[in-house]
MARRO-369323 format. One record per residue (C-alpha): residue in three letters; x, y, z. Coordinates in nm, 3 decimals. Example, Ala and Ser with C-alpha at 12.3 -4.5 7.8 and 13.67 -1.06 7.14 Angstrom:
REM MARRO-369323
+-----+---------+---------+---------+
:   r :    east :   north :      up :
+-----+---------+---------+---------+
: ALA :   1.230 :  -0.450 :   0.780 :
: SER :   1.367 :  -0.106 :   0.714 :
+-----+---------+---------+---------+
//
This chain:
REM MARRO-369323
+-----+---------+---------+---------+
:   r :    east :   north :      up :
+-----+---------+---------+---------+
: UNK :   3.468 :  -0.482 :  -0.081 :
: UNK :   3.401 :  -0.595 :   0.297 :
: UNK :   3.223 :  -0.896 :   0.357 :
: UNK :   2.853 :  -0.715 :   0.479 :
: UNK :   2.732 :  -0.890 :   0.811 :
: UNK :   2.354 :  -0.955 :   0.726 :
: UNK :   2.038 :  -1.024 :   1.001 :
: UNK :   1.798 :  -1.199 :   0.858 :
: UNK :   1.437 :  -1.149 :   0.987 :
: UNK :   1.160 :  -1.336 :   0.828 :
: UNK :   0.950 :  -1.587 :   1.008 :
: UNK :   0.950 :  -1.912 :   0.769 :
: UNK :   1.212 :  -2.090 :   0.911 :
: UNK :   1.267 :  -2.322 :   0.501 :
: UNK :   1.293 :  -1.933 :   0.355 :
: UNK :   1.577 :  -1.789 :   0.655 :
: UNK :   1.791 :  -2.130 :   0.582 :
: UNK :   1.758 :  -2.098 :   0.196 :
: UNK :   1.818 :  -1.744 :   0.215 :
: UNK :   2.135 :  -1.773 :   0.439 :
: UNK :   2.258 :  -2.020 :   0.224 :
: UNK :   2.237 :  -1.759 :  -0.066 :
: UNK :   2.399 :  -1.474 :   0.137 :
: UNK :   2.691 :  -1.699 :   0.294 :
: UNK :   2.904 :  -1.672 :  -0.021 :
: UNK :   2.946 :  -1.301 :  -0.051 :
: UNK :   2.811 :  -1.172 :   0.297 :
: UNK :   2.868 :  -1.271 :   0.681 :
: UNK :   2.506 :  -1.361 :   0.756 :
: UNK :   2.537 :  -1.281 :   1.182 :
: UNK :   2.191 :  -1.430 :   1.306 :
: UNK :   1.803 :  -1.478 :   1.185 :
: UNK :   1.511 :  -1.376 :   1.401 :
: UNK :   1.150 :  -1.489 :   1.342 :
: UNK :   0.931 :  -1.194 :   1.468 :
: UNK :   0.950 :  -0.789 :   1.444 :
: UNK :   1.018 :  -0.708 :   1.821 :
: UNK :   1.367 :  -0.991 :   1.834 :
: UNK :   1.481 :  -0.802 :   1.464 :
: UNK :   1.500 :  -0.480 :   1.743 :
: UNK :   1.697 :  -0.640 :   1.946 :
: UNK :   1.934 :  -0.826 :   1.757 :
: UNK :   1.998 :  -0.553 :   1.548 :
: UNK :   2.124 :  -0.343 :   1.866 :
: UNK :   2.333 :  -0.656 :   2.001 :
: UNK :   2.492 :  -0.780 :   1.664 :
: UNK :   2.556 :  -0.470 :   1.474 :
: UNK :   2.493 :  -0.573 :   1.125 :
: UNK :   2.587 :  -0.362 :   0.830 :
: UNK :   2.231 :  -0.491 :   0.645 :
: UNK :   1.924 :  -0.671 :   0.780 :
: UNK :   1.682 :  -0.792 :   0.513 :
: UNK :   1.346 :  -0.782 :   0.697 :
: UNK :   1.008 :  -0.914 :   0.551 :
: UNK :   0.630 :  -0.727 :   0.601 :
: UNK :   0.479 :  -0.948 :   0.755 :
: UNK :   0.611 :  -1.071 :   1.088 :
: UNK :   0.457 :  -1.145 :   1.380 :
: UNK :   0.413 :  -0.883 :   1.744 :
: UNK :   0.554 :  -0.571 :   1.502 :
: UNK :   0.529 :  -0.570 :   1.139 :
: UNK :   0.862 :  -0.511 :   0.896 :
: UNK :   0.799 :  -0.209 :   0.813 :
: UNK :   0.744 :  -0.076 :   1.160 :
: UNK :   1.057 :  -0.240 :   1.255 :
: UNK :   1.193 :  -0.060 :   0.945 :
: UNK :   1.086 :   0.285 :   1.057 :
: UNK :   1.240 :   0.156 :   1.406 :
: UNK :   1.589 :   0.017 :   1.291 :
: UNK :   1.632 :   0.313 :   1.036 :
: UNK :   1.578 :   0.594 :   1.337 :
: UNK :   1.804 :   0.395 :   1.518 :
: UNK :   2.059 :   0.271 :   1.355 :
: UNK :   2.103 :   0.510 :   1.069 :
: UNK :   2.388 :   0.362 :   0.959 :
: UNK :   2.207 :   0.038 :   0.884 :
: UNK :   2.056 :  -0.063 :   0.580 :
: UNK :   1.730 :  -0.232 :   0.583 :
: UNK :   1.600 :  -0.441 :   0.296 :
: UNK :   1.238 :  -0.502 :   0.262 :
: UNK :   1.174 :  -0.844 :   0.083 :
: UNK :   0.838 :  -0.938 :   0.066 :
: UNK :   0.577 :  -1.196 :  -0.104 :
: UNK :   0.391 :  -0.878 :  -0.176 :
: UNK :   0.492 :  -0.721 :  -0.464 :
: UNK :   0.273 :  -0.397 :  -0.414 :
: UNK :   0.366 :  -0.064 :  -0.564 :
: UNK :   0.195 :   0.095 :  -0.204 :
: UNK :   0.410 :  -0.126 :  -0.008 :
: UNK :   0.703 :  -0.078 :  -0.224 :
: UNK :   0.621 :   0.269 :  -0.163 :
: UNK :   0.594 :   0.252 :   0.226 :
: UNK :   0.917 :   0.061 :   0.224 :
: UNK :   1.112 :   0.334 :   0.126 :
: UNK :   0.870 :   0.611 :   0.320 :
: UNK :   1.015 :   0.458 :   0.666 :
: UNK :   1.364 :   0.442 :   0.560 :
: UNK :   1.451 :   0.118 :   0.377 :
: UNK :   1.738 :   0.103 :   0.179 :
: UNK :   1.688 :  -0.164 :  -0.075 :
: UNK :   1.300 :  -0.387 :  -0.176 :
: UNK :   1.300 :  -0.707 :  -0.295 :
: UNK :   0.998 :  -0.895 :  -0.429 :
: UNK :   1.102 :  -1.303 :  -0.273 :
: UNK :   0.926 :  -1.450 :  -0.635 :
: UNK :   1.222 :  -1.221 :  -0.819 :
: UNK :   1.504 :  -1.483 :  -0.843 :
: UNK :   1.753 :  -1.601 :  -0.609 :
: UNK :   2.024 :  -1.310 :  -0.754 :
: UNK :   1.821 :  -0.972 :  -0.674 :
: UNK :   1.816 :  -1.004 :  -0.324 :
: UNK :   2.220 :  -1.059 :  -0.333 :
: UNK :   2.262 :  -0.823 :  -0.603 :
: UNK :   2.068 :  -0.539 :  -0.368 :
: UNK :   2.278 :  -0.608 :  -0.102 :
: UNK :   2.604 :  -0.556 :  -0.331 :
: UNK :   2.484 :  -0.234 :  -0.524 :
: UNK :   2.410 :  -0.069 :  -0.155 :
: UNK :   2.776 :  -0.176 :   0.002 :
: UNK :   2.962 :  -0.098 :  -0.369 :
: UNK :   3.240 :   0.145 :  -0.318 :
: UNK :   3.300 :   0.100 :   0.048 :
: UNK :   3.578 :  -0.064 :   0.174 :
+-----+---------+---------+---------+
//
């Protein structure tokens, strides 16, 4: 299996580092943006395979970036992982496109294990 390049969007700086430390061994983590609009952007300059976004980021939320990233970059995978483990947001999640949702309080494995199960098989 490829090494997936990952963006990481979620705006508590201790959480991105701890969470690219997780990814590193199995995934090429590419950048980490702090707020809804940059995720946008860097998604369109850095071409990852995944971004793992969270709900609640500042000047656009995650899921509208969601909805955003999935109608334009289809071939993207977006992972909502969130503090907020809400069957309606859950729910949403997947209503604007995501791929994968991951609840942070889960465990350090499900958020790598997502990311695996939705590149498994490709090459």
């Amino acid at each position: 299996m490829k090494r997936p390049r990952v963006l990481v969007a979620d705006d508590h700086a201790d959480l991105v580092k701890a969470v690219c430390r997780l990814l590193a061994a199995d995934c090429d983590v590419v950048g980490s943006v702090a707020d809804g609009r940059a995720v946008l952007e860097a998604a369109q300059r850095l071409e990852p395979d995944a971004i793992v976004v969270d709900v609640n980021l500042p000047n656009l939320n995650g899921l509208e970036a969601c909805r955003q990233l999935t109608q334009r970059h289809p071939q993207m995978k977006v992972i909502v992982f969130t503090a907020m483990n809400d069957p309606d947001i859950r729910q949403r999640s997947f209503e604007v496109g995501a791929s994968g949702f991951v609840f942070k309080m889960a465990g350090d494995g499900d958020l790598l294990a997502t990311i695996k199960r939705l590149f498994a098989g490709e090459s």
